[in-house]
N, C-alpha and C positions, 0 to 999 in steps of 0.2 A: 504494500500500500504506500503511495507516493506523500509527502509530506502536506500536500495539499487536502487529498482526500482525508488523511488521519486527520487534520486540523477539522474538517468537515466534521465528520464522528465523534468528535472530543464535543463541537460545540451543541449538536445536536444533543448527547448527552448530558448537557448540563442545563438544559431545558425541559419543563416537566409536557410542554405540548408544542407541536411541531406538524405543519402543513407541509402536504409535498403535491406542489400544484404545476398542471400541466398547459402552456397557453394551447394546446391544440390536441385532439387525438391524436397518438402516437409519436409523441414527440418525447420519450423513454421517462414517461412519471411511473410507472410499475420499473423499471429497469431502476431507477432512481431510488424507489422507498426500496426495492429489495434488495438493493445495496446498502441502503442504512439501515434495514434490521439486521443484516450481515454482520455489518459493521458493529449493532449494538451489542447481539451476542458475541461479539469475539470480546469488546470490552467487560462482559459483566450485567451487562444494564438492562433491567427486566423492563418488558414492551408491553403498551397494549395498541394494536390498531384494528380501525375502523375507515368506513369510507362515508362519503355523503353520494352516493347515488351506487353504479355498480364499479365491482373492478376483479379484474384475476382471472376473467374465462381465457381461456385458451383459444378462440378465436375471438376477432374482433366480430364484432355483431353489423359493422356498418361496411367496412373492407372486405372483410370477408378470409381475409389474413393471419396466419399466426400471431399469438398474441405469447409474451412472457408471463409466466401465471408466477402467482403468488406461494412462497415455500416458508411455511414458521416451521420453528424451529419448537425443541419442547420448550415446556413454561412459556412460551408467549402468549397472552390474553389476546384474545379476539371476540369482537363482536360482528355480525351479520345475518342478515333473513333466514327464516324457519326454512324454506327452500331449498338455501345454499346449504347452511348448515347441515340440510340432511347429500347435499350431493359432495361432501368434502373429501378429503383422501389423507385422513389421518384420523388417530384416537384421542378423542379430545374429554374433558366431561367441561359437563354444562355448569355454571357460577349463576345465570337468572335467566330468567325467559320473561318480556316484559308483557306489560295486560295491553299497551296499545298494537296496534296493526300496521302493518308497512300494507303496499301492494303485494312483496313478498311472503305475507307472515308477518309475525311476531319475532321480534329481536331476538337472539339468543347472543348472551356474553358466555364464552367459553375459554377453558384454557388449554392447550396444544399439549397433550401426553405424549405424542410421538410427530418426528418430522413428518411433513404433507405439504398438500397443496390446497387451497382453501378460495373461492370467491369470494371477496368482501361487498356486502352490501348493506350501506348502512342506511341511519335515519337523512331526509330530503329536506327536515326543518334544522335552521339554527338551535332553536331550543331544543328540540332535543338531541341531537347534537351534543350541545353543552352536556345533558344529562347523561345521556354515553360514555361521554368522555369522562368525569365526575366520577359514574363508577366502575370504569377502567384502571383508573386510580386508588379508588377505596380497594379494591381487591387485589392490590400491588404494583402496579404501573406506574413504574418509576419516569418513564418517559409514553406519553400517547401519541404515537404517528396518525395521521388525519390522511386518506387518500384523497385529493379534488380535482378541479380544473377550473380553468378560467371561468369556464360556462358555468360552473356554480361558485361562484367568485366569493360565496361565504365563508368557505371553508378557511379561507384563507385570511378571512379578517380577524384584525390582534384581539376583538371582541372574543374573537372563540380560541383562537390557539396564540401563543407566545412570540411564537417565530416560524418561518418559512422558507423552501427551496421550491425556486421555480426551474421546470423542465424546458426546453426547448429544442427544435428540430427542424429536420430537412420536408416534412409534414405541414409545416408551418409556409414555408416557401421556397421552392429549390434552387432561388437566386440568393446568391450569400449577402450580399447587400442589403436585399430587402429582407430579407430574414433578421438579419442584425438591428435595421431599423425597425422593423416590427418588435424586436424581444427589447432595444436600449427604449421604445415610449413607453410598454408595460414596467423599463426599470424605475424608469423619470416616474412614473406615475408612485410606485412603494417608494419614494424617497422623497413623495413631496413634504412639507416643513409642517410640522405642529400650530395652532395657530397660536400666536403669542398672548391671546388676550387672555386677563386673571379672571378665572371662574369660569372659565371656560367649560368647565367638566359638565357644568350646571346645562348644558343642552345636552348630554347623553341622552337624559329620558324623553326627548322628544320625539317623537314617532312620523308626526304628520306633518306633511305639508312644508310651506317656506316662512319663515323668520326671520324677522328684524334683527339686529343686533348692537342696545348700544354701546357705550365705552363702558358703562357699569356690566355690563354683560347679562341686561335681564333683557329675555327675547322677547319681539311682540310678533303676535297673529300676527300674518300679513293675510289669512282668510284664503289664501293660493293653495289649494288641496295637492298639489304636485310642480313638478318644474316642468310639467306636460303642458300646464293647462295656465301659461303665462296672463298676468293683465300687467303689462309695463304700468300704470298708474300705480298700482295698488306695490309693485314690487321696491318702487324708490322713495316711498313716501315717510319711509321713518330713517331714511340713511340709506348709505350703501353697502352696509356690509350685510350680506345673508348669509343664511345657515338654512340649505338644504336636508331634510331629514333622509330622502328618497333618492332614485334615480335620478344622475344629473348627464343629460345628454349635451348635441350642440346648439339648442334653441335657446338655452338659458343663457351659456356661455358666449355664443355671440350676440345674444340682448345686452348683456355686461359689456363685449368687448368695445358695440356702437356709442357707446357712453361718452359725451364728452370729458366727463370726470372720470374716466375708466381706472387713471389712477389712483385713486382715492376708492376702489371698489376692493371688497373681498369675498369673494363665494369661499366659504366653508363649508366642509362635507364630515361622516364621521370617520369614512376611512377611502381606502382609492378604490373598496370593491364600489363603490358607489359613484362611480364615473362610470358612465358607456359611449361619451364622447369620442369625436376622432381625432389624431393626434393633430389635424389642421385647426380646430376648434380651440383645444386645447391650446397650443400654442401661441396662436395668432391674438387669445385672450392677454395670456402670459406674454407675449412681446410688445402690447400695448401697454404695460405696464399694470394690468389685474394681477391681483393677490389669489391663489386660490392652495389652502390650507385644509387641513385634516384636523379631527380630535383626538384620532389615536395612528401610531403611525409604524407598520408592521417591521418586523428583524427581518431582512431578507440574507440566510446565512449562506446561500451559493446560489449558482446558473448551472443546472448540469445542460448536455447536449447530446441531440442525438443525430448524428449524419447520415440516419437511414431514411427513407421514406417508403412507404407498403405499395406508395405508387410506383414502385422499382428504380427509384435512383438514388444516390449519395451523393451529397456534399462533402469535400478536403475536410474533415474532424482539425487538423491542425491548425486551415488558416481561420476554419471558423471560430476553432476557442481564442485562437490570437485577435482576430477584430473585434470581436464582441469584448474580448479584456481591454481592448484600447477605449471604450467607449462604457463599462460600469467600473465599479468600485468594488464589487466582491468577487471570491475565486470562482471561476470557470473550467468545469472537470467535466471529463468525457467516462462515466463513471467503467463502462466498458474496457477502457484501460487503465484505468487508478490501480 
């Protein structure tokens, strides 16, 4: 193991929950977590994972392509559907069976007697989610791996898990330029700044709609049920600075960016899953000189990659971990060769 991957593993371990999220189908997020539960039993460090939708078949459902399935080891905790749990390929016993219903069944948390192969398929809400996770941990789970993807972009927020490794691949775009620009906007997006205002925290519990915000940081109704359903009157009338609770696409952010006082503007969001903007939106906001900040703001601990694509071709592994490192801040491992 090369001194980049150890360093991976050391930090994954010293986190009690940890997202392994994929911007695209096949772009190696199973090749990726099943290197870092590899990686965790070789150190020591008792696992529990779970996924928020599916993961681990041995074919891909959409390609139609081999898929890298999922191997625990013994003592690993695992949760997923009555389903899967019954088609697994290992000796496991059961720790709970919950009373709600997936489309798959009812959850089962178990723990790995003997090496296998396992489909994870876990809970589709945040909350429960969080509760998954909770007693993954009560029943020893020193560290809880999360399987996601972008498409479920919850998974990933600091709201549910600690810290994060994003996948990407030849899957994603089999031109290395654009590929690189596509994975460096989702980096710029996990590294946008906190927002500086004191008391800030005090908007977590807001759920709905759009929000005033003034320098005391008490939010007012702006009565705007979404960042869908714009009334420019009703948005600038207690100040510029909003707090989106919901989805913020490029209608909101280029209402901001036409502002004469564009400078003086802040869109605050609670985290980057809550961006589905395009990176021209984005930008173009941000080069006009808008503010646009977070309440909470995810550990992004590496970029793995994958140079295969199921549509039959590869990408240079070499010059893509070298461009993509020119352009983020964290390490870039091809976990394949670590």
């Amino acid at each position: 193991m090369n001194p980049v991957a150890m360093s991976l593993i050391e930090s994954v371990c010293s986190y009690s929950s940890v997202a392994v999220v994929g911007m695209e189908k096949n772009t190696g997020k199973t090749e990726c977590l099943k290197y870092v539960l590899e990686g965790c039993r070789r150190r020591g460090r008792r696992v529990g994972v779970t996924s928020i939708g599916i993961d681990g078949e041995s074919c891909d459902q959409v390609t139609r392509t081999a898929k890298p399935e999922i191997v625990l080891s013994p003592d690993t905790l695992f949760a997923t559907s009555e389903k899967f749990y019954h088609e697994r390929h290992l000796c496991a016993e059961v720790l709970d069976l919950t009373t709600w219903q997936t489309a798959l069944g009812r959850l089962v948390t178990a723990r790995a007697l003997t090496p296998g192969k396992v489909i994870l398929s876990g809970p589709v809400s945040s909350g429960l989610l969080r509760e998954v996770m909770a007693q993954l941990r009560s029943l020893g789970a020193e560290t809880v791996l999360v399987d996601g993807a972008l498409s479920r972009k919850s998974s990933a927020s600091p709201a549910i898990t600690e810290a994060m490794i994003l996948s990407t691949g030849a899957a994603l775009s089999p031109n290395i330029p654009e590929l690189v620009r596509k994975t460096r906007f989702t980096y710029d997006l996990l590294q946008l700044p906190r927002t500086t205002l004191a008391g800030a925290a005090q908007l977590a519990d807001r759920d709905k709609g759009l929000w005033a915000v003034g320098d005391d940081c008490d939010p007012i109704d702006l009565d705007i049920p979404s960042a869908l359903l714009l009334d420019k009157e009703k948005l600038f009338r207690h100040g510029r600075r909003i707090f989106a609770t919901g989805a913020v696409g490029d209608k909101l952010l280029d209402l901001m960016r036409m502002q004469p006082e564009v400078a003086d503007t802040e869109l605050i969001v609670k985290d980057f899953t809550r961006i589905f903007a395009t990176p021209q939106s984005v930008r173009g906001y941000l080069q006009k000189g808008g503010r646009l900040t977070v309440l909470q703001r995810p550990r992004l601990l590496a970029i793995c990659i994958n140079p295969w694509s199921p549509a039959g071709f590869t990408v240079n592994a070499d010059r893509l971990r070298e461009e993509l490192s020119n352009v983020v801040d964290v390490p870039v491992l091809n976990v394949r060769e670590a």
